[in-house]
N, C-alpha and C positions, 0 to 999 in steps of 0.2 A: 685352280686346283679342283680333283675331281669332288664330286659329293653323293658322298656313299650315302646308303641307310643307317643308324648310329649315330654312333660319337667315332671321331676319327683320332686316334693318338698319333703323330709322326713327329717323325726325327732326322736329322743327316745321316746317323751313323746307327748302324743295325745295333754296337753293343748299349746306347743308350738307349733305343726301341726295346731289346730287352730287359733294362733296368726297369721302362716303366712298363711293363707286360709284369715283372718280377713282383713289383710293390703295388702291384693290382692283386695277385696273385696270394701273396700274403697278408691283405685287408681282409679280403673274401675267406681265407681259410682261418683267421684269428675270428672273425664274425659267425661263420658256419657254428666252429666250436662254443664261442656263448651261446648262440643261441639253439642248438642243436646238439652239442655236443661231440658230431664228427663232420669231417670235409671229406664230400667226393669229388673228385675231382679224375675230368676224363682227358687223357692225353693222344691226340696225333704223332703218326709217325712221320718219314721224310726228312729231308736234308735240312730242312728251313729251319724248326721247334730244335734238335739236334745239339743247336752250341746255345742256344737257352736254358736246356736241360743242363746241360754243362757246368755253366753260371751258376746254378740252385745252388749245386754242391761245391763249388771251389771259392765265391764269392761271401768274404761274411758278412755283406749288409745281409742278405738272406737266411741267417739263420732262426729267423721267428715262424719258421712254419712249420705247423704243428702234423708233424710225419705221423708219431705215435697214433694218433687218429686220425690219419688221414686214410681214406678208400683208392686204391688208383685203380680206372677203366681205362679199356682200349679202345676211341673212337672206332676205328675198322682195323682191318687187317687180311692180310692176303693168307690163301689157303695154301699153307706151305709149314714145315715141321718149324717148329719155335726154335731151332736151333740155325735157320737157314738165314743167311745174309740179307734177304730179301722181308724179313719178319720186324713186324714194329715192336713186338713186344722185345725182341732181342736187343733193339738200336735203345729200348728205354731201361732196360734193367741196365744196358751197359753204360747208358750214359747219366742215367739218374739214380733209380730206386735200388740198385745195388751198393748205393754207397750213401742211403738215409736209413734213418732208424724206422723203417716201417716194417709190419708185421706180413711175414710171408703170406699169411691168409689174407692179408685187406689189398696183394696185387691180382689184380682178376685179370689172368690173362685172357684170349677168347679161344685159343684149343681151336684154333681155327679149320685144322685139316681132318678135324671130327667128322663124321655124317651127319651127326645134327646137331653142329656146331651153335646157329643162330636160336637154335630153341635150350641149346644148353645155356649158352648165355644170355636169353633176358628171363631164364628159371632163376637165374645165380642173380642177377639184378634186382628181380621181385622179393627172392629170399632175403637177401641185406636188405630192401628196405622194408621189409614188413609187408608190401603189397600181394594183394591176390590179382589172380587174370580179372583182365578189363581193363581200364578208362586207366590213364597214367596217374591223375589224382598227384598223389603228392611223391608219386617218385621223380624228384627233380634234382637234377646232377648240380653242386653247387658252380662247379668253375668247370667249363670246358674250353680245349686248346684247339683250335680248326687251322687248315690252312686252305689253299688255293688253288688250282693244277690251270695253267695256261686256257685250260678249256672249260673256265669253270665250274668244273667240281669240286665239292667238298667230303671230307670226310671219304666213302667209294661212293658217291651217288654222284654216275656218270652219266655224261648229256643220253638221253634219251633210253635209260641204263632201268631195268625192272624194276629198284627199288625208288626209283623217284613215286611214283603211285602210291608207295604206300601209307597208308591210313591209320591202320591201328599197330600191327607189330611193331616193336621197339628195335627188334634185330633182324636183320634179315642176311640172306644170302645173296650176293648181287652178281649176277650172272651173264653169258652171254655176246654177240657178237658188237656192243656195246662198252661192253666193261673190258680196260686193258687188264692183258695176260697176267697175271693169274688171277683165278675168280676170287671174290673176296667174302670175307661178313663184314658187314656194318652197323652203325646206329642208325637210325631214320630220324627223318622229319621230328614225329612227333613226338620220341625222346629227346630229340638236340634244343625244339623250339621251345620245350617243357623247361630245361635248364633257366638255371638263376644268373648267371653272366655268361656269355657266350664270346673266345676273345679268339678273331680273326688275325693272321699273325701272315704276315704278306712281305716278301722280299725279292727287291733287284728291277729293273729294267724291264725283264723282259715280261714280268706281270702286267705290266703298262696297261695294255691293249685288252687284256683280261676285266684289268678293275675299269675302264672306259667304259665296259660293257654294261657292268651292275651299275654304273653311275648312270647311265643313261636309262636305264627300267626305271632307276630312281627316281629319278629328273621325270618320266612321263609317270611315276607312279601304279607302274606295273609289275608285273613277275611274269617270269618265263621259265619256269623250273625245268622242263623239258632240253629246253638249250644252253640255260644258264643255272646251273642248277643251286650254286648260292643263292640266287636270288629268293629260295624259299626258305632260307635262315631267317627267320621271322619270330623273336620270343613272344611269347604269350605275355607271361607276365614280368619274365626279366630283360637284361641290359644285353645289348649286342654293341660290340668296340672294336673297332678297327686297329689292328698293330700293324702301320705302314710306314715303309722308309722311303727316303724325299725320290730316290728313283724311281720305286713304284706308284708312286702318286702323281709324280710332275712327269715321269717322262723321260728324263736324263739324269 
């Protein structure tokens, strides 16, 4: 079995991979709120997270998560009008936060097709948490949802793609003969690594060859951000968990 960085959660069947992503999910947002008061919580788009989001809302072991305060972010998103098929924040109102009790001001979309799309949204990031420009300090997203792309990217930080560099911006614009069509905004690095649980959420066969790759950095104990660009999901001080099904782990 391969061996990722983390803790690895698997399963045979994707919808108990989702159960336990689900009751990870709701420890974290019932903890956020004692001791904080609210959950942020940042979600990915794509096909994969899609029937998980699903699950929130139609499944009642799930109803202990505390919506009323909850924050929802969009990991990336492509530069395209919020109304377009190809938009994350479309796929997640449609499939989740339109059918929980959260408060229209607490879903941050990112207004992706703005001009200054990445600096409107980490203004709207520092303003919810209280922070001023500089050092991330304590803006830390409690629960983030990542996935995978055959080629190793995560969130839009694509092999060899501008925003892998980056250092201090939280948001960026990720651009380029790099980045597939259409151009996006993103989180970076050092917003995602700053997070308090970070849950990778990986399905099917043909990720095989993908998670081989990061197991092997593993295994020699390196990174390669450049080519493998998970491989710089790295928390500072919180938890990184693998959510993988026995296909993409084993192979078949």
């Amino acid at each position: 079995m391969l061996k990722l960085p983390g803790k690895i959660v698997h399963t045979k069947e994707k919808d108990d991979l989702y159960h336990e992503l689900a009751i990870a999910l709701i420890a974290h947002s019932q903890k956020a709120i004692k001791d904080r008061g609210v959950f942020h919580l940042a979600l990915s788009g794509g096909s994969t997270p899609e029937p998980f989001y699903t699950d929130l809302i139609i499944d009642p072991r799930y109803r202990g998560i505390p919506w009323e305060q909850t924050h929802v972010w969009i990991v990336d998103e492509r530069r395209v009008d919020e109304h377009d098929d190809k938009s994350n924040i479309k796929m997640i109102r449609e499939s989740l936060v339109a059918h929980v009790p959260i408060p229209d001001e607490q879903i941050h979309s990112m207004h992706a097709a703005a001009d200054h799309a990445d600096d409107d949204y980490e203004i709207e990031l520092r303003k919810v948490f209280g922070e001023a420009d500089g050092e991330v300090g304590e803006l830390r997203l409690d629960f983030v949802v990542l996935g995978m792309g055959d080629d190793c990217h995560t969130a839009s930080l694509f092999p060899n793609s501008g925003a892998i560099d980056e250092t201090d911006r939280l948001i960026v614009i990720n651009e380029g003969a790099n980045v597939t069509p259409p151009d996006r905004v993103t989180m970076t690095f050092p917003l995602l690594n700053a997070a308090r649980y970070l849950a990778v959420l990986v399905t099917g066969k043909k990720k095989f060859d993908a998670l081989e790759r990061v197991a092997t950095l593993n295994q020699l104990g390196h990174q390669d951000v450049h080519n493998v660009p998970i491989s710089g999901i790295k928390p500072e001080l919180g938890e990184l968990v693998w959510y993988v099904d026995h296909p993409a782990l084993l192979g078949e």
